[in-house]
Residue frames relative to the residue before (quaternion, step in Angstrom):
aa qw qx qy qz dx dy dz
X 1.0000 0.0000 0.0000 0.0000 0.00 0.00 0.00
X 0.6683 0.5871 -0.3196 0.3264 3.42 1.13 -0.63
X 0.6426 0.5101 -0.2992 0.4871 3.53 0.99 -0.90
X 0.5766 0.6014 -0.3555 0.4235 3.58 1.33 -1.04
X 0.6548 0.4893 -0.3155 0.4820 3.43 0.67 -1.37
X 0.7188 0.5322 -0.3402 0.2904 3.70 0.65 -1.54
X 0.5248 0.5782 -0.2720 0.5625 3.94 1.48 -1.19
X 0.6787 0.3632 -0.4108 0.4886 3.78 0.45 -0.61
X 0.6553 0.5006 -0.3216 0.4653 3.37 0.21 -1.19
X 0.5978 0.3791 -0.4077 0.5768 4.23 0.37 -0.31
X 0.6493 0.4926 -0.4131 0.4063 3.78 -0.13 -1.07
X 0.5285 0.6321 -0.3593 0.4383 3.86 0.85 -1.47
X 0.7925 0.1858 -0.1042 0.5715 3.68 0.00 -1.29
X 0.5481 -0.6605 0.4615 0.2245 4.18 0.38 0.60
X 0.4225 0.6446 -0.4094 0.4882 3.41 1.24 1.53
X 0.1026 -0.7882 0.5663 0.2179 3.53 -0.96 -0.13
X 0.7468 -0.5613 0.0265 0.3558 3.57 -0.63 1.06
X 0.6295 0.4681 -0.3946 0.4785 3.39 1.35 -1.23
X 0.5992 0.5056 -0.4918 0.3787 4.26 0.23 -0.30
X 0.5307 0.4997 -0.3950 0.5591 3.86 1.47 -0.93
X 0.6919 0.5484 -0.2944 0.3659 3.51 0.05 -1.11
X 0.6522 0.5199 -0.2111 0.5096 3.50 0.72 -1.28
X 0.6886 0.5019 -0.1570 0.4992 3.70 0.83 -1.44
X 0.4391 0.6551 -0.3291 0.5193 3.80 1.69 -0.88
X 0.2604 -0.6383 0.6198 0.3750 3.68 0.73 -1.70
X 0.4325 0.7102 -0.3076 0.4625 3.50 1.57 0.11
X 0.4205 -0.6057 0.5813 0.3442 4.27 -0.95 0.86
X 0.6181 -0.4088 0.6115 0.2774 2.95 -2.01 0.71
X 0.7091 0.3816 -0.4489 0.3874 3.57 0.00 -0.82
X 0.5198 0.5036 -0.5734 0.3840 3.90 0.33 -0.12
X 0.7819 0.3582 -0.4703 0.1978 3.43 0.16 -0.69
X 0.3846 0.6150 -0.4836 0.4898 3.94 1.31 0.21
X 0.6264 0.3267 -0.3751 0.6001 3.94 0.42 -0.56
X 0.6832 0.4352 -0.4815 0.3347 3.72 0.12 -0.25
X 0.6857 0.5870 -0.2407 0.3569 3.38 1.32 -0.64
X 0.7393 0.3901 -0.2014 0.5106 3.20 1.38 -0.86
X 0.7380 -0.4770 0.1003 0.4667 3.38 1.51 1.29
X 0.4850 0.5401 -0.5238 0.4457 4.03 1.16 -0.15
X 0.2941 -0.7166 0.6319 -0.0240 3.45 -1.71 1.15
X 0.3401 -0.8077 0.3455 0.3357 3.63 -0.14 1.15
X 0.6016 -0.3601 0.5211 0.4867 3.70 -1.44 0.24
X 0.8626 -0.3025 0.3267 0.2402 2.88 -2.36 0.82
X 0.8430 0.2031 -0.1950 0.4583 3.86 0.28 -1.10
X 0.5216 0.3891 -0.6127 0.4485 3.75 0.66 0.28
X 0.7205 0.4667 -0.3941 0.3283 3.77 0.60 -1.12
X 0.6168 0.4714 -0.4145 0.4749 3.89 1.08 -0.29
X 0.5800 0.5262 -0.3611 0.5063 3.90 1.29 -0.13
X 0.5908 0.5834 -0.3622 0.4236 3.28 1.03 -0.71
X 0.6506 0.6607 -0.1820 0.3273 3.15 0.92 -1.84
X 0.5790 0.5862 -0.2885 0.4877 3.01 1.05 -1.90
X 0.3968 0.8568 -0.2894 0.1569 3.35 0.34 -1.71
X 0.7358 0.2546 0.3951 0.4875 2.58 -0.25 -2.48
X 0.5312 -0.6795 0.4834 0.1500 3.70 0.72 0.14
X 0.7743 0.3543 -0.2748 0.4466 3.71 1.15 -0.17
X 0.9004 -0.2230 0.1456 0.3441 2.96 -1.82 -0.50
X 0.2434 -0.6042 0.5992 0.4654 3.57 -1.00 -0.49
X 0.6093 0.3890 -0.3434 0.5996 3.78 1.06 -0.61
X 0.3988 0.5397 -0.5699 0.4742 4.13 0.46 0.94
X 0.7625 0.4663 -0.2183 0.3918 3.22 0.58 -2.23
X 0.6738 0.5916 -0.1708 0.4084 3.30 1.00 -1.31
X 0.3358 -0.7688 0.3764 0.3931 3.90 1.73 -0.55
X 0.2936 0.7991 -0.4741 0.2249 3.73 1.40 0.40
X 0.7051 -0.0804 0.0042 0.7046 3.52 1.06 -0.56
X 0.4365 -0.7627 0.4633 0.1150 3.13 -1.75 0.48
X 0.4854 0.5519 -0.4485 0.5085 2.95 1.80 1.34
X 0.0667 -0.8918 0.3456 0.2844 3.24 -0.71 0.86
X 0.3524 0.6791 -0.4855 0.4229 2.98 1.32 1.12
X 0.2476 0.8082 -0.5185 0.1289 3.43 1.01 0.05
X 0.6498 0.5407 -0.2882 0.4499 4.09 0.85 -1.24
X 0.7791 0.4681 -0.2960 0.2937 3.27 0.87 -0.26
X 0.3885 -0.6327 0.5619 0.3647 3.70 -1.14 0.87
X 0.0922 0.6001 -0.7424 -0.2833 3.19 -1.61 0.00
Protein backbone atom coordinates (compact mmCIF):
# COMPACT_ATOMS: atom_id res chain seq x y z
CA UNK A 1 0.00 0.00 0.00
CA UNK A 2 2.86 2.19 0.63
CA UNK A 3 4.58 2.58 -2.71
CA UNK A 4 0.91 2.72 -4.20
CA UNK A 5 -0.03 5.62 -2.01
CA UNK A 6 3.74 7.05 -2.50
CA UNK A 7 3.38 6.96 -6.86
CA UNK A 8 -0.05 8.65 -6.32
CA UNK A 9 1.00 11.21 -4.05
CA UNK A 10 4.13 12.22 -6.74
CA UNK A 11 1.72 12.14 -9.85
CA UNK A 12 -0.69 14.73 -7.55
CA UNK A 13 2.12 17.44 -7.60
CA UNK A 14 3.41 16.39 -11.50
CA UNK A 15 6.62 14.45 -10.28
CA UNK A 16 7.77 10.97 -10.37
CA UNK A 17 9.30 9.33 -7.33
CA UNK A 18 13.11 9.21 -7.94
CA UNK A 19 13.05 13.47 -8.28
CA UNK A 20 10.76 13.18 -4.73
CA UNK A 21 13.24 10.79 -3.43
CA UNK A 22 16.33 12.68 -4.60
CA UNK A 23 14.64 16.11 -3.25
CA UNK A 24 13.82 13.71 0.17
CA UNK A 25 17.94 13.68 0.34
CA UNK A 26 17.07 9.94 0.12
CA UNK A 27 18.99 7.18 -2.80
CA UNK A 28 17.23 6.24 -5.85
CA UNK A 29 17.84 2.72 -5.06
CA UNK A 30 15.27 2.88 -2.10
CA UNK A 31 12.64 3.45 -4.35
CA UNK A 32 13.08 -0.32 -6.05
CA UNK A 33 12.89 -1.74 -2.31
CA UNK A 34 9.83 0.38 -2.00
CA UNK A 35 8.40 -1.35 -4.92
CA UNK A 36 9.03 -4.82 -4.22
CA UNK A 37 6.98 -4.21 -0.94
CA UNK A 38 9.83 -2.81 1.81
CA UNK A 39 8.20 0.27 3.81
CA UNK A 40 10.55 2.96 5.11
CA UNK A 41 11.49 3.30 8.96
CA UNK A 42 9.68 5.93 11.06
CA UNK A 43 11.84 9.12 9.91
CA UNK A 44 11.89 8.75 6.11
CA UNK A 45 8.01 7.96 6.47
CA UNK A 46 7.53 11.17 8.89
CA UNK A 47 9.74 13.11 6.02
CA UNK A 48 7.71 11.71 3.53
CA UNK A 49 4.55 12.65 5.34
CA UNK A 50 5.80 16.04 6.14
CA UNK A 51 6.53 16.17 2.44
CA UNK A 52 3.23 15.85 1.06
CA UNK A 53 1.30 17.40 3.90
CA UNK A 54 -0.35 14.06 5.01
CA UNK A 55 -0.78 11.29 7.13
CA UNK A 56 1.67 8.64 8.10
CA UNK A 57 -1.52 6.30 8.54
CA UNK A 58 -2.49 7.85 4.70
CA UNK A 59 1.05 6.69 3.39
CA UNK A 60 0.79 3.54 5.30
CA UNK A 61 -3.21 2.98 3.79
CA UNK A 62 -4.66 3.13 7.52
CA UNK A 63 -7.28 5.56 6.48
CA UNK A 64 -8.13 7.08 3.30
CA UNK A 65 -8.03 10.61 4.43
CA UNK A 66 -5.13 12.38 3.99
CA UNK A 67 -6.07 14.96 6.06
CA UNK A 68 -6.39 12.75 8.86
CA UNK A 69 -3.27 14.76 11.13
CA UNK A 70 -5.18 17.56 11.04
CA UNK A 71 -7.27 19.42 13.85
CA UNK A 72 -9.99 21.43 12.69
Amino acid sequence: MFWERFEQLCKKIGSKPNPVVKELGLSNSITTKWKNGAIPNGEILLKIADYFNVSIDYLMGRTDNPDSHKNE
